[in-house]
C-alpha positions in Angstrom: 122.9 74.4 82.0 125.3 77.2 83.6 124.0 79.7 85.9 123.8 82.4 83.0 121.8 80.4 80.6 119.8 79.2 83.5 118.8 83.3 84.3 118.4 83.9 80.9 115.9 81.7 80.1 113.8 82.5 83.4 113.6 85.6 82.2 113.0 85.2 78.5 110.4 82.5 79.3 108.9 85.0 82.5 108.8 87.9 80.0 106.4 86.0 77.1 104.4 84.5 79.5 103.9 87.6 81.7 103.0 89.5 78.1 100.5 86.7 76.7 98.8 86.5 80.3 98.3 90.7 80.1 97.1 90.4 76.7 94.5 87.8 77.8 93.5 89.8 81.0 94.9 87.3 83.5 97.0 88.1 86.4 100.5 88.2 86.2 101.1 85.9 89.3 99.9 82.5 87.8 102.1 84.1 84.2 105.1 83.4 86.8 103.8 80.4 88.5 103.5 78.5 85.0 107.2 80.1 84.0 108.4 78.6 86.7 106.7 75.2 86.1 108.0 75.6 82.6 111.9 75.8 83.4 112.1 74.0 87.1 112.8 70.8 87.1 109.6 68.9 86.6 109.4 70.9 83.2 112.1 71.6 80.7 114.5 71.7 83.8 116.1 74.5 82.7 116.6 76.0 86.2 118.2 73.0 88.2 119.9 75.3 91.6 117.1 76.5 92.9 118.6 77.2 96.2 120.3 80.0 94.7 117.0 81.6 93.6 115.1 80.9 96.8 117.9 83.6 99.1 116.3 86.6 96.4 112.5 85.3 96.1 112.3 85.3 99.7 113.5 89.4 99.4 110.4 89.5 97.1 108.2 88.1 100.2 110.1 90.7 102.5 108.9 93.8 100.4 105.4 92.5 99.7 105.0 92.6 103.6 106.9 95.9 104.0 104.1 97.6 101.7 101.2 95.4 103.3 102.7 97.1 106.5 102.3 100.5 105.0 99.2 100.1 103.7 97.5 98.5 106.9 94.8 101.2 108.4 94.1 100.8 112.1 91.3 103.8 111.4 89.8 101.6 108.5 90.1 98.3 110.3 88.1 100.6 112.9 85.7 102.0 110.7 84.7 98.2 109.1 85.3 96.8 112.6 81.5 95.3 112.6 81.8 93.2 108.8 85.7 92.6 109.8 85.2 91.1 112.8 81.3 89.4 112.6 82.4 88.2 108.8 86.3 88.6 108.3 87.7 87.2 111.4 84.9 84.3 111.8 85.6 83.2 107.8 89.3 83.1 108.9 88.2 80.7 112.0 85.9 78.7 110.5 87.5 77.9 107.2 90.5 77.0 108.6 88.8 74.9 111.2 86.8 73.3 108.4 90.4 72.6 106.1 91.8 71.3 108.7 89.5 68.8 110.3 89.3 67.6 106.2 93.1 67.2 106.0 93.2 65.4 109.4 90.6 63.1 107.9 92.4 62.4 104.8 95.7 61.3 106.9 97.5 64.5 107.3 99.5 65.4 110.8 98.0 68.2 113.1 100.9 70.8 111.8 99.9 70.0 108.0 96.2 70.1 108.4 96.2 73.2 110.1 98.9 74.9 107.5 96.4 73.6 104.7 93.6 74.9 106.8 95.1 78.4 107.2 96.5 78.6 103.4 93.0 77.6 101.5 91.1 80.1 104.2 93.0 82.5 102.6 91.7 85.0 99.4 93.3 86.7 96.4 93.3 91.0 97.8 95.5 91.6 94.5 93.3 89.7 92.3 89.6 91.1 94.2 90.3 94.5 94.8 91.9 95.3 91.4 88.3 93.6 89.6 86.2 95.3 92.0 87.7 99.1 91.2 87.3 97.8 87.2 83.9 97.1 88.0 83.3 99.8 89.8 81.7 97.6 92.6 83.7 98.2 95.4 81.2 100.7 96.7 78.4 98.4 96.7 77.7 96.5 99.8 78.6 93.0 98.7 82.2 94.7 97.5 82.4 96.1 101.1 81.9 92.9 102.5 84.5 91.6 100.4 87.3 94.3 101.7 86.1 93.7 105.1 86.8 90.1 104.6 90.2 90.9 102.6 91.3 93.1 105.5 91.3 90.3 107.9 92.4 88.3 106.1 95.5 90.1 105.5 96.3 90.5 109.2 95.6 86.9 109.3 98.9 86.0 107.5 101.3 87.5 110.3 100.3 84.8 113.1 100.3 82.1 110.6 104.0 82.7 109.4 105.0 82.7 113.5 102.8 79.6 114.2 104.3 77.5 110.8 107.5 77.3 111.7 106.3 76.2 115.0 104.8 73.6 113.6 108.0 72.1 112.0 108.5 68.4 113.2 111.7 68.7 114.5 110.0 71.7 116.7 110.7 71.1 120.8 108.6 70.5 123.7 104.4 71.3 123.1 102.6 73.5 120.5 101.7 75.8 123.3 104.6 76.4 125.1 106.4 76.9 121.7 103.3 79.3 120.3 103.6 81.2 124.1 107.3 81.7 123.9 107.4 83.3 120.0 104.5 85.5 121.6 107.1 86.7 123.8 109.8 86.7 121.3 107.2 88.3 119.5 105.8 91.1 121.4 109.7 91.9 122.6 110.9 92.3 118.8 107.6 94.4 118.2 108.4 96.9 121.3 112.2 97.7 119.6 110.1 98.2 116.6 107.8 100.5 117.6 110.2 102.2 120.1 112.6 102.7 116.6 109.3 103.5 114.6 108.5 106.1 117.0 112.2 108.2 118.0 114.8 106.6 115.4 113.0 106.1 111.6 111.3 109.9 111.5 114.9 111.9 112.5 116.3 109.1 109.7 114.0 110.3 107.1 114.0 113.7 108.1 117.4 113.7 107.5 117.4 112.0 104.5 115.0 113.9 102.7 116.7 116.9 103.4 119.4 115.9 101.4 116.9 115.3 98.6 118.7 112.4 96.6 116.4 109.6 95.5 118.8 107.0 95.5 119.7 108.0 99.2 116.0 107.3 100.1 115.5 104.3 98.1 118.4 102.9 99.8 117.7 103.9 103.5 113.8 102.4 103.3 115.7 99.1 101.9 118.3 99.1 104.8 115.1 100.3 107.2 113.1 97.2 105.8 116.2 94.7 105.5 117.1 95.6 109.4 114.0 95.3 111.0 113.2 91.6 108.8 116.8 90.4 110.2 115.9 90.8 113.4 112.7 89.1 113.5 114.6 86.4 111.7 117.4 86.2 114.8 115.1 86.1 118.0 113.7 83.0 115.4 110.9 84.4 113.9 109.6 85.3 109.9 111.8 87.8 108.0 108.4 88.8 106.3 107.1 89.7 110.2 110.2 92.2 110.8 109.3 93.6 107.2 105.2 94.2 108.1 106.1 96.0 111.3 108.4 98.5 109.6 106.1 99.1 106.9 103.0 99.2 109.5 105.7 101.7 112.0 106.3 104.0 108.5 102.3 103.6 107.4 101.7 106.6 108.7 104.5 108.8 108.6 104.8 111.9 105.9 106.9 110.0 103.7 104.0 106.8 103.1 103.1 107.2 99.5 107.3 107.4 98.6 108.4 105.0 100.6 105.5 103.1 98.3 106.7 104.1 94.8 110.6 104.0 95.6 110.1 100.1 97.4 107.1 99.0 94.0 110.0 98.4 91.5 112.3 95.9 93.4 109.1 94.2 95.0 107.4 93.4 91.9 110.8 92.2 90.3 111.4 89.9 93.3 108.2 89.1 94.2 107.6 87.6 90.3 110.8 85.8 91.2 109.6 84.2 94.2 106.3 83.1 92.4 108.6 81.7 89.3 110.4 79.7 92.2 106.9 78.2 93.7 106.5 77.5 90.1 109.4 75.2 90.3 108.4 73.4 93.0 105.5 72.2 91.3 104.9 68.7 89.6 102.8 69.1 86.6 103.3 64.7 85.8 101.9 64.7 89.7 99.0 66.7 89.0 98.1 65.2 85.1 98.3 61.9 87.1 95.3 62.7 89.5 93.5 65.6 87.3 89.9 64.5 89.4 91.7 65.1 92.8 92.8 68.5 91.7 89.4 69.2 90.6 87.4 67.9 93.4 89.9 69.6 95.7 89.1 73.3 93.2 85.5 72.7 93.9 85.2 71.6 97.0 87.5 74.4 98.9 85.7 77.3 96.7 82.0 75.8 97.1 82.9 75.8 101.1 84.4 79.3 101.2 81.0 80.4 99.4 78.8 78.7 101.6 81.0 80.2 104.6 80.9 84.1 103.6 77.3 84.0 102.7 76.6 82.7 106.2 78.1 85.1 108.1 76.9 87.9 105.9 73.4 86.7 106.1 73.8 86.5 110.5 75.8 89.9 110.0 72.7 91.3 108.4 73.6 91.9 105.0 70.8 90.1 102.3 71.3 86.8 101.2 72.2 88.7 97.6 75.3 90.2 98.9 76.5 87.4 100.9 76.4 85.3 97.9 78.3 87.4 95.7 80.8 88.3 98.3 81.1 84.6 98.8 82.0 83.9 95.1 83.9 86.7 94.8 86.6 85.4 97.7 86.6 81.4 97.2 90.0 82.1 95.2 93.1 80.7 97.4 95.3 83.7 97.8 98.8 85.1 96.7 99.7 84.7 100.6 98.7 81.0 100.3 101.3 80.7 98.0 103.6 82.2 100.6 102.2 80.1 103.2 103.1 77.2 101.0 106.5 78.4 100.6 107.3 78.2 104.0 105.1 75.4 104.6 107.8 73.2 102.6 110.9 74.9 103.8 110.5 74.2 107.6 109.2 70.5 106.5 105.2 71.1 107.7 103.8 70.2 104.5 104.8 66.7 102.4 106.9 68.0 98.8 103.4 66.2 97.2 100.8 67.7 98.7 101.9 71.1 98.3 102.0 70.4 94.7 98.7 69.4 94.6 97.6 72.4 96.6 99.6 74.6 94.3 97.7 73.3 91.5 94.4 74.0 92.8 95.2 77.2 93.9 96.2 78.4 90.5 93.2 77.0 89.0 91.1 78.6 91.2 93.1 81.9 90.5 92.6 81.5 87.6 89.0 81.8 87.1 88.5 84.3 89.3 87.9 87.3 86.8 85.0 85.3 85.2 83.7 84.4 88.9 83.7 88.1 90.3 81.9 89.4 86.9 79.1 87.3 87.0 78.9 87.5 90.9 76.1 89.5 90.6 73.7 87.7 88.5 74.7 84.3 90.0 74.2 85.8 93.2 70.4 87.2 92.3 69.5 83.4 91.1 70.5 81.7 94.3 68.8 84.3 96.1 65.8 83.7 94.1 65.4 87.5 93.2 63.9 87.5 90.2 62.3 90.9 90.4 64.1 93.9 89.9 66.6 94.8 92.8 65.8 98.0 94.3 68.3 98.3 96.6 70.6 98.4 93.8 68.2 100.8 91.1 66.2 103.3 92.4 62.8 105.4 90.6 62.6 108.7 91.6 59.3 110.6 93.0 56.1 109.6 91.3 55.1 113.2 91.1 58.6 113.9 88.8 58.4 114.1 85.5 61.2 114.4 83.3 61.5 116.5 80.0 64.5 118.4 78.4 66.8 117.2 81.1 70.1 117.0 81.9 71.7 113.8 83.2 74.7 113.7 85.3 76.7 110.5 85.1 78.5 110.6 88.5 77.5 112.9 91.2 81.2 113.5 93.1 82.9 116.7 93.5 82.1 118.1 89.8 79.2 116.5 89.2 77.4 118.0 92.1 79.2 121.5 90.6 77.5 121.2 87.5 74.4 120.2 89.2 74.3 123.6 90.9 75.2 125.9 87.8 72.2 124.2 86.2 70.0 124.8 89.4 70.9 128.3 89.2 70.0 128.5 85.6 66.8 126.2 86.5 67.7 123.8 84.3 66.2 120.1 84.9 69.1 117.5 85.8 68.5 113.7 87.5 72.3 112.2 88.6 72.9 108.5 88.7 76.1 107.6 90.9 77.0 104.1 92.4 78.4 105.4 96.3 75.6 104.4 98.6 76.4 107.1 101.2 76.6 110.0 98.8 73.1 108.8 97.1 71.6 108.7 100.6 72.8 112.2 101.8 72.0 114.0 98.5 68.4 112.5 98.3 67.9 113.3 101.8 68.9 116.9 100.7 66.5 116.8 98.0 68.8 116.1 95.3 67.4 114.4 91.9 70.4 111.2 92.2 69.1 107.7 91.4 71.7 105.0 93.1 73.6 102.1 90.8 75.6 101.9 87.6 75.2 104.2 84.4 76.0 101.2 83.1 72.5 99.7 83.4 70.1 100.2 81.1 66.8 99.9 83.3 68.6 103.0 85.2 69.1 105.3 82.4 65.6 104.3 81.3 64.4 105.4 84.9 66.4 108.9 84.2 64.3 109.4 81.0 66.7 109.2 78.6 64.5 109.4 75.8 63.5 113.0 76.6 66.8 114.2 77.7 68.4 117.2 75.9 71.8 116.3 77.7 74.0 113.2 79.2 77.2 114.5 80.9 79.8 111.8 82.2 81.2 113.1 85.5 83.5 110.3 86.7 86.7 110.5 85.0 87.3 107.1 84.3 88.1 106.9 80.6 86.9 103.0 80.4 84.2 103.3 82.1 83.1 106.4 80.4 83.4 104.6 76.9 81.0 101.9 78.4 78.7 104.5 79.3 78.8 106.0 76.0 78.4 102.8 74.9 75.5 102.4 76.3 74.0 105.5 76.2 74.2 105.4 72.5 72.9 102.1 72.1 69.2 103.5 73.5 69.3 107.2 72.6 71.6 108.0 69.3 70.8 111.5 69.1 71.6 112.7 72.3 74.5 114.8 73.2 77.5 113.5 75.5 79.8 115.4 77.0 82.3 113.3 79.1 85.2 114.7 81.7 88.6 112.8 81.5 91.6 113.9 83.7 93.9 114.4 80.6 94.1 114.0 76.4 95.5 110.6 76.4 92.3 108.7 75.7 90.9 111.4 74.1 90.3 109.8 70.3 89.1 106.8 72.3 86.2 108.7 74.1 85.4 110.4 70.8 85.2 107.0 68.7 83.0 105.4 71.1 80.8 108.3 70.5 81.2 111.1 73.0 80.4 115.1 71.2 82.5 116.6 73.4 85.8 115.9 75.6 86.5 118.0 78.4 90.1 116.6 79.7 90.9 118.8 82.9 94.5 119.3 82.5 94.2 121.1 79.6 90.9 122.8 80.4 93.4 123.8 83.6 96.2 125.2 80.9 93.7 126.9 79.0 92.1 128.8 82.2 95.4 129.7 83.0 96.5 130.7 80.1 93.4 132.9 79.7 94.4 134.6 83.7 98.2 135.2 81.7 96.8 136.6 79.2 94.5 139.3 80.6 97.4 140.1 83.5 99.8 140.5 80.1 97.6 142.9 78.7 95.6 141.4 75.6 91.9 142.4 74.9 89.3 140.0 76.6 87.3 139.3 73.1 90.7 138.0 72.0 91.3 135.4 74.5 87.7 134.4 74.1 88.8 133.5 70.6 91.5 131.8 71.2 90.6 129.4 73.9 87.4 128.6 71.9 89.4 128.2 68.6 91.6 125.8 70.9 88.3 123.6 72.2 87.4 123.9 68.8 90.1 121.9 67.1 90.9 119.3 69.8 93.5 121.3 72.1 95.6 120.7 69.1 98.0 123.3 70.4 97.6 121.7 73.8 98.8 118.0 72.7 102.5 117.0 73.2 104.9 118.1 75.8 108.8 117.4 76.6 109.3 114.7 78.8 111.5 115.0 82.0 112.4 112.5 84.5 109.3 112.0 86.4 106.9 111.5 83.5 105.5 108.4 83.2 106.7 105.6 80.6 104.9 102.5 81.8 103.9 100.7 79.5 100.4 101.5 79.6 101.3 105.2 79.1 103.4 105.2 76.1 101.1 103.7 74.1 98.7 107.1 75.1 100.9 110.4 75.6 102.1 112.5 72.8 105.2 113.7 73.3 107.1 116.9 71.5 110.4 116.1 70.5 113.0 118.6 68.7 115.2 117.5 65.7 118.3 119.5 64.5 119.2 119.1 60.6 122.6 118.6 60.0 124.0 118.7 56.7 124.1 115.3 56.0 120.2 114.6 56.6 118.0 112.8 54.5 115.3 115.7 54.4 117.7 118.7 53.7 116.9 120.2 50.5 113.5 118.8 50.6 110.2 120.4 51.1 107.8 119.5 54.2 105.4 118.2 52.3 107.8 115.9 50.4 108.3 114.3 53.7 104.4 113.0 54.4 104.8 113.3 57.7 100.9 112.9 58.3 100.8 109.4 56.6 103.3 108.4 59.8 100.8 110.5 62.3 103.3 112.6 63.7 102.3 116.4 63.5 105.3 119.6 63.2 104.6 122.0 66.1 107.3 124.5 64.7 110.1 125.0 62.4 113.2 127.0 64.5 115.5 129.1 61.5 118.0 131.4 62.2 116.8 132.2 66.0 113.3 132.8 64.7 110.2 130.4 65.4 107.6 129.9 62.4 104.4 128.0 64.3 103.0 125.0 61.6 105.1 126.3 58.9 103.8 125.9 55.3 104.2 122.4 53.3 106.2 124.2 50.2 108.9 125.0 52.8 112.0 123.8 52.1 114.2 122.2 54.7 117.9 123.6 55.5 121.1 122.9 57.4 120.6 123.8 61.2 116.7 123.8 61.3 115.3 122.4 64.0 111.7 121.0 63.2 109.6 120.3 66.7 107.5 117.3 66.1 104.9 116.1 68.5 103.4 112.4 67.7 103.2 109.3 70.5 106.7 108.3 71.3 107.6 105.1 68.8 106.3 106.9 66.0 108.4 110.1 66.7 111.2 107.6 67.0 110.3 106.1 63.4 109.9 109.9 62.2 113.1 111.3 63.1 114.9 107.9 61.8 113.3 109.2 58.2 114.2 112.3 58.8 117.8 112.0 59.2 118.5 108.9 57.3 115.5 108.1 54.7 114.5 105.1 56.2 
């Protein structure tokens, strides 16, 4: 198969796999580990150079670092130093201590056993962190183990890619001498670094930014993260090193969060690249040939990185409940295993085999780590033997308070705690529920009415007399959360009235499906305040902006929805399907709906809405239906993007 055939069908295959995988809620790294089973050369050997691929997969590993770099927090490290280094830094030591005495013992050399040791030691932070902030546990304690845990864990992966390669067979003179003099290398490399981090990269930027082209500053922070990588990679050492020291030097400089955005797009592209070229490498007839071995090896390496974490949680001090599910929630091998792997092969360390096998259990265990982190928590009560309810999680409040005609406050962050003082002042009754620990303690200590866990949980809305309430008002703005709570709420008390917050309109049918009386989206309760401030400053009578904006809240924010694109407005994926957009459409003389009335056109069966029709320089705002159409109008639809694309197709062609 030529080169171009061989890129097309990566792609086509990384594309359908990478869309079935989202559609089932799996990550998108084992979608481009089995593409690249599918087309290397123990599959359909579609993809037979490989060597070629490998030179832009390892760019992918490069800019992976660089933004690990820029995300690394010396303050945070700091501020977890007790869980990172009593639980993070000793599960890092003794897993890969444990690994590698058990590789030894199965016949591997020293170098393999400890780069099997280091790589299973390791954990999934893509595939943790993104469950726990959809599960809104990452403020409870056995998520902050986790992160703790994670955070070593990632600085853990720069000494292993300077001591693999040391580890190479062909690799002269002792372990020790070798590890001593990439130390020096090491710490040499890092002073130019840091000296160019500190006088050279901010005058760069500065500069740069000044001349305010994006392409100028995408291409500098890929020069900045290309230099630095190359010359880790000539005094000998890890291209991905060079690229975690830039992005650690630029972490905390002004221009962090778009160095971020302008790196994301070619990182994700390359990185999926370099996991559709580990892929490749591995040998699905090797691992159907030995499915028990694969198995074993899942259950062994994940029941020992349980047994590990809950250890040192429990000798940290945390309860035996949070060390369990912090230990189920991190016996995943990691993306950087995969990267560890990688280079494992490429310098000779680790037999073609084994890392196959490894592989293989690695991506099972990736696998099922959704299903493992959502029951974490009820696993983790059962081995604990907590059968009674957990109070640390789900507290009552006073004995002496009794709760009628209430208001309950789902979330108690910024404007939660507003609304809890407007209803104060009106001496209105309110109990909040919110799920951060330290906010929870400080507001009780204040003498605030805030129960700590999940409005999720039925036993805690039950605790917030729900049954009596005259009010529940969902304070968090997180639309899929909310519709659980709505859910939830609705399922115990169907009368009651919900009023939810959400940042914007885009899931605002959703909320209102699943139940909710009232949607208060802030952008365009933002517009309409605004609006109102314009409005008096312009002169109109106070009783008639009071109309208005309650006519507006009244039907939707229907004159709120739809806006013009412009560069920066976001068309992911996950957006388009959300936004309305407004969209202007000339009529020439040749188009389908000239001469034809508005109501002809049933615009409503295809959802899309007319703003305005523009005629002859005037502007007539939701124009009748008996209008009829002419040359030069220009109608102003607003709809979600692919229907306004299906509308306008009708429009001007009848199709």
């Amino acid at each position: 198969m030529t080169g171009h055939f061989e890129i097309l069908a990566i792609l086509t295959c990384a594309v359908l796999i990478v869309w079935l995988f989202r559609k089932l809620n799996l990550p998108a790294i084992l979608a481009y580990l089995i593409a690249g089973m599918l087309v290397g050369e123990h599959g359909l050997a579609w993809a037979q150079d490989q060597v070629d691929y490998d030179h832009f997969a390892e760019l992918g590993i490069v800019f992976l670092l660089f933004t690990l770099g820029l995300e690394f927090s010396l303050p945070k490290l700091m501020a977890m130093r007790h869980l990172v280094l009593t639980v993070g830094a000793l599960q890092v030591g003794l897993s890969t201590a444990l690994f590698t005495l058990v590789a030894l013992v199965f016949g591997q050399s020293f170098g393999a056993a400890f780069a099997i040791g280091g790589i299973l030691a390791l954990s999934s932070t893509a595939i943790v962190i993104r469950q726990l902030s959809e599960s809104g546990a990452m403020k409870r304690k056995s998520g902050q183990i986790s992160v703790a845990v994670l955070l070593f864990q990632d600085v853990a992966v720069v000494p292993l890619l300077i001591i693999i390669p040391i580890l190479a067979p062909g690799s002269e003179g002792s372990f020790i001498v070798s590890l001593l003099w990439a130390l020096v290398k090491g710490v040499f490399v890092v002073g130019i670094l840091l000296m160019a981090g500190k006088w050279v990269l901010p005058r760069l930027f500065n500069m740069v930014a000044q001349v305010r082209t994006d392409e100028l500053f995408v291409l500098t922070t890929l020069l900045v993260t290309l230099v630095a990588s190359a010359l880790t990679q000539w005094f000998g050492l890890s291209m991905a090193l060079g690229a975690f020291l830039a992005g650690m030097m630029l972490g905390e400089s002004e221009y962090k969060h778009q160095l971020e955005a302008d790196i994301r797009p070619y990182r994700d592209i390359l990185l999926g690249l370099f996991f559709i070229t580990v892929g490749m490498k591995l040998n699905l007839a090797l691992l159907m040939s030995s499915p028990f071995l694969i198995v074993g090896m899942v259950v062994s390496f994940m029941v020992a990185k349980v047994l590990i974490v809950k250890l040192l949680a429990v000798k940290a001090g945390e309860s035996a409940k949070d060390g369990w599910a912090s230990g189920i929630m991190l016996s995943q091998m990691g993306e950087f295993g995969f990267v560890l792997i990688a280079l494992a092969v490429q310098v000779k360390v680790i037999d073609f085999n084994v890392a196959s096998t490894i592989l293989g259990a690695g991506i099972i265990s990736m696998a099922i780590t959704p299903y493992l982190i959502n029951n974490a928590r009820k696993w983790s009560k059962f081995l604990s033997h907590e059968q009674q309810q957990d109070h640390s999680e789900l507290e009552t409040l006073p004995e002496s308070k009794t709760l009628s005609d209430h208001v309950i406050i789902c979330g108690f962050g910024r404007i939660g705690q507003t609304v809890s003082r407007f209803l104060k002042q009106e001496s209105i009754e309110f109990v909040a529920i919110d799920i951060d620990p330290l906010r929870t303690q400080k507001a009780r200590e204040a003498g605030e009415n805030v129960l700590f866990g999940s409005s999720r949980q039925a036993e805690l809305l039950h605790a917030a007399n729900l049954s009596k309430a005259k009010l529940v008002v969902i304070a968090f703005g997180e639309d899929k959360q909310s519709a659980e709570v709505i859910q939830k709420v609705r399922t115990l008390s169907p009368e009651v009235p919900i009023l939810v917050r959400t940042r914007n309109d885009d899931q605002l049918d959703m909320l209102q499906d699943a139940g909710a009386n009232q949607v208060v989206p802030e952008s365009l309760e933002g517009a309409l305040m605004l609006v109102s401030q314009v409005l008096s400053l312009s002169g109109v009578p106070f009783s008639r902006i009071v109309r208005r904006v309650q006519t507006e809240r009244k039907n939707h924010y229907n004159h709120l929805h739809g806006f013009f694109q412009g560069e920066d407005t976001d068309m992911g994926p996950d957006a388009i399907d959300r936004i309305e957009f407004a969209h202007a459409i000339l009529l020439t003389d040749e188009a389908f709906a000239i001469g034809r009335s508005i109501r002809s056109l049933d615009l409503a069966s295809r959802r899309v809405h007319i703003i305005s029709l523009k005629r002859n320089g005037d502007e007539i705002e939701e124009p009748d239906e008996n209008t009829i159409l002419c040359d030069q109008d220009t109608l102003v639809l607003r709809g979600k993007p692919r229907r306004v694309e299906r509308a306008e197709r009708f429009i001007q062609e009848g199709t």
